[in-house]
C-alpha positions as a Markdown table, in Angstrom:
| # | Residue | x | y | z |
|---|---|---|---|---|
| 1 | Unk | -5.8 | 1.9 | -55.3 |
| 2 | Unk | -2.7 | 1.8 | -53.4 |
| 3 | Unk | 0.1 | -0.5 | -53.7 |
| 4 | Unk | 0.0 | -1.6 | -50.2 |
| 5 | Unk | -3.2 | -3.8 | -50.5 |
| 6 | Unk | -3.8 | -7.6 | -50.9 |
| 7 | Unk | -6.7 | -9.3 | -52.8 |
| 8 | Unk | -8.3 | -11.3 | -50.1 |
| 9 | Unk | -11.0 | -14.0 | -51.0 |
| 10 | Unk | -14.3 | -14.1 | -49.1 |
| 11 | Unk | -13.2 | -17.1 | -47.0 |
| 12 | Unk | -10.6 | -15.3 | -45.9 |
| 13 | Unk | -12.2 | -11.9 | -44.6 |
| 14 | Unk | -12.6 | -11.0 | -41.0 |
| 15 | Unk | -14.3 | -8.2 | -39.4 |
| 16 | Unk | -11.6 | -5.5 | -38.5 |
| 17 | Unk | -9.8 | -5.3 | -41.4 |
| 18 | Unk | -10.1 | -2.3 | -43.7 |
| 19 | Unk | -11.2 | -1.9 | -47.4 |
| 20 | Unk | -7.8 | -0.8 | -49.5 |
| 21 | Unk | -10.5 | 0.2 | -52.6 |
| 22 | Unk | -14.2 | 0.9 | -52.8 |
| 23 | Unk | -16.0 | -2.8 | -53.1 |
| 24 | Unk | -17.8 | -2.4 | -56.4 |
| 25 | Unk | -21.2 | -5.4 | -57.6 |
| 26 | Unk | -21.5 | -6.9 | -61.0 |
| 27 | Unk | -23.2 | -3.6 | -61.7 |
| 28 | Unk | -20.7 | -1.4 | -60.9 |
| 29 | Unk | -22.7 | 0.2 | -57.9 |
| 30 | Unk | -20.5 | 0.9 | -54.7 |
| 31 | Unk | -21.2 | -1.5 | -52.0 |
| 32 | Unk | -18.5 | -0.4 | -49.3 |
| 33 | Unk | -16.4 | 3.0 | -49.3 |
| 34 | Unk | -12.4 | 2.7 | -49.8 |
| 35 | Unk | -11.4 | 2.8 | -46.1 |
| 36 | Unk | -14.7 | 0.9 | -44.8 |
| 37 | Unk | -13.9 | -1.3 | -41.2 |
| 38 | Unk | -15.7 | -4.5 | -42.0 |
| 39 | Unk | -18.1 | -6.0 | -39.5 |
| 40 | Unk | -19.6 | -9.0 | -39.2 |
| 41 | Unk | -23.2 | -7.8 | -40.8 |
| 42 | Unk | -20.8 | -6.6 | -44.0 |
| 43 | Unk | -19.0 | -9.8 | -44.6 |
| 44 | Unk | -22.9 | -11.4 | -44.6 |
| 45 | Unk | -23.9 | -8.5 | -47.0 |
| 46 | Unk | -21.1 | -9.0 | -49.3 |
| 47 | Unk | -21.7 | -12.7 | -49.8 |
| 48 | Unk | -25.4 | -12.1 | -50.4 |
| 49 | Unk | -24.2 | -10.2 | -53.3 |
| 50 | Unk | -21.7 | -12.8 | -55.1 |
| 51 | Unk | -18.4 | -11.0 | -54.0 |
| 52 | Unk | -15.7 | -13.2 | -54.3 |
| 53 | Unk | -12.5 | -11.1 | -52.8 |
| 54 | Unk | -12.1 | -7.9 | -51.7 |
| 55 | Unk | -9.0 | -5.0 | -51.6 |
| 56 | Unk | -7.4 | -5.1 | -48.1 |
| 57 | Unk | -5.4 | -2.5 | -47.1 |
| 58 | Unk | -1.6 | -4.6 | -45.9 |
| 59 | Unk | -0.6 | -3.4 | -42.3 |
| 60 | Unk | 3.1 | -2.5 | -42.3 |
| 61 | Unk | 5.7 | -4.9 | -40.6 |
| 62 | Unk | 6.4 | -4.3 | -37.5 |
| 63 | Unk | 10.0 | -4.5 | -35.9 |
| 64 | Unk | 10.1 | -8.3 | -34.4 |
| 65 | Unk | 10.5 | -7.5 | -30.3 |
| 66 | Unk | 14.0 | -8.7 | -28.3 |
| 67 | Unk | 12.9 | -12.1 | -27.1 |
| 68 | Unk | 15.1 | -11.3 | -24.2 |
| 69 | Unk | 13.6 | -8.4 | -22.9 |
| 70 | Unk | 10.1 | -10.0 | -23.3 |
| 71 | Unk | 11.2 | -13.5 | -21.4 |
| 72 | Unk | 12.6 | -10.5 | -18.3 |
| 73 | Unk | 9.3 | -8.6 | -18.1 |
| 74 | Unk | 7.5 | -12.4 | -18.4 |
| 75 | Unk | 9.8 | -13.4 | -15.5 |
| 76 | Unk | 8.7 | -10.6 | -13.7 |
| 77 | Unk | 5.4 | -10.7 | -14.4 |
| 78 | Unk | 4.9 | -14.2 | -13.7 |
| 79 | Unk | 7.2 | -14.1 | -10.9 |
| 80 | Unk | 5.3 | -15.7 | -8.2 |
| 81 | Unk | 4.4 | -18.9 | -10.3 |
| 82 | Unk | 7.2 | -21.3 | -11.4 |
| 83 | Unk | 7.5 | -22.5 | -14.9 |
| 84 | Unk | 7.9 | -26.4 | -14.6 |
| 85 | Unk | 5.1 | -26.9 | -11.9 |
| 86 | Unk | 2.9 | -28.3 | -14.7 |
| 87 | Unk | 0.2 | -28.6 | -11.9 |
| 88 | Unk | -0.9 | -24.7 | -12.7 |
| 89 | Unk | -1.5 | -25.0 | -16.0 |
| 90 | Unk | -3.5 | -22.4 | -16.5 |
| 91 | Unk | -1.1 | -19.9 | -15.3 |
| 92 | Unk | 1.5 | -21.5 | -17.9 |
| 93 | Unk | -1.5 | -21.3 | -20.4 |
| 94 | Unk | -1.7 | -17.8 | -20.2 |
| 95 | Unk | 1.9 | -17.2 | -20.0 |
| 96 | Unk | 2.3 | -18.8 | -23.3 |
| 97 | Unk | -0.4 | -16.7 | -25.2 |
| 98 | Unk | 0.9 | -13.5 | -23.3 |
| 99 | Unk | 4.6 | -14.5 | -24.6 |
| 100 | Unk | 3.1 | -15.3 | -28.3 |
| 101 | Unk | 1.4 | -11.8 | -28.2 |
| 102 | Unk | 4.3 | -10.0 | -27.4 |
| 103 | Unk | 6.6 | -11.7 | -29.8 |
| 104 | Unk | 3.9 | -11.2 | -32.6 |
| 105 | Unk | 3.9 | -14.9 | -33.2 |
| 106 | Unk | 1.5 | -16.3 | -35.7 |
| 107 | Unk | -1.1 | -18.6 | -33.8 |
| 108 | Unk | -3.3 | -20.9 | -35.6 |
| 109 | Unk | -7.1 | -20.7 | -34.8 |
């Protein structure tokens, strides 16, 4: 197993995210390939058989983006809609995840 890996518990797991290490049962009989792409029907399986965590391969950090190129191309972008008219809050809605996605800002589910 690599060092680049993280031990994530069950709770945790979300389908996309990639096996670091083959997922093993009590019995030592492979349940998921090193490198398997989890789904949703895998994250059932694996609690059906009692695993508790598995070996998630870390992504590597990224370079954080210029905050001030992302606000110009958000200016542009969103150019025909002004910021403080708190009537279209929809368009301000979606500004705000756009700007969090590009500035690869943690949100909270």
């Amino acid at each position: 197993m690599s060092d680049s890996y993280e031990l994530v518990p069950l709770a945790h797991l979300y389908p996309g995210m990639v096996l670091a290490d083959a997922l093993l049962d009590a019995r030592g009989n492979v349940l998921l390939a090193e490198g398997t792409v989890l789904s949703e029907a895998a994250l059932l399986s694996l609690s059906r058989h009692g695993v508790g965590a598995a070996p998630i391969r870390r992504t590597a950090p990224r370079d954080q983006p210029d905050s001030s190129v992302v606000q110009a191309r958000l200016d542009r972008l969103f150019r025909r809609n002004d910021r403080d008219d708190h009537a279209d809050w929809a368009t301000g809605l979606l500004r705000r995840y756009v700007e969090d996605y590009r500035l690869r800002r943690e949100v909270a589910p």
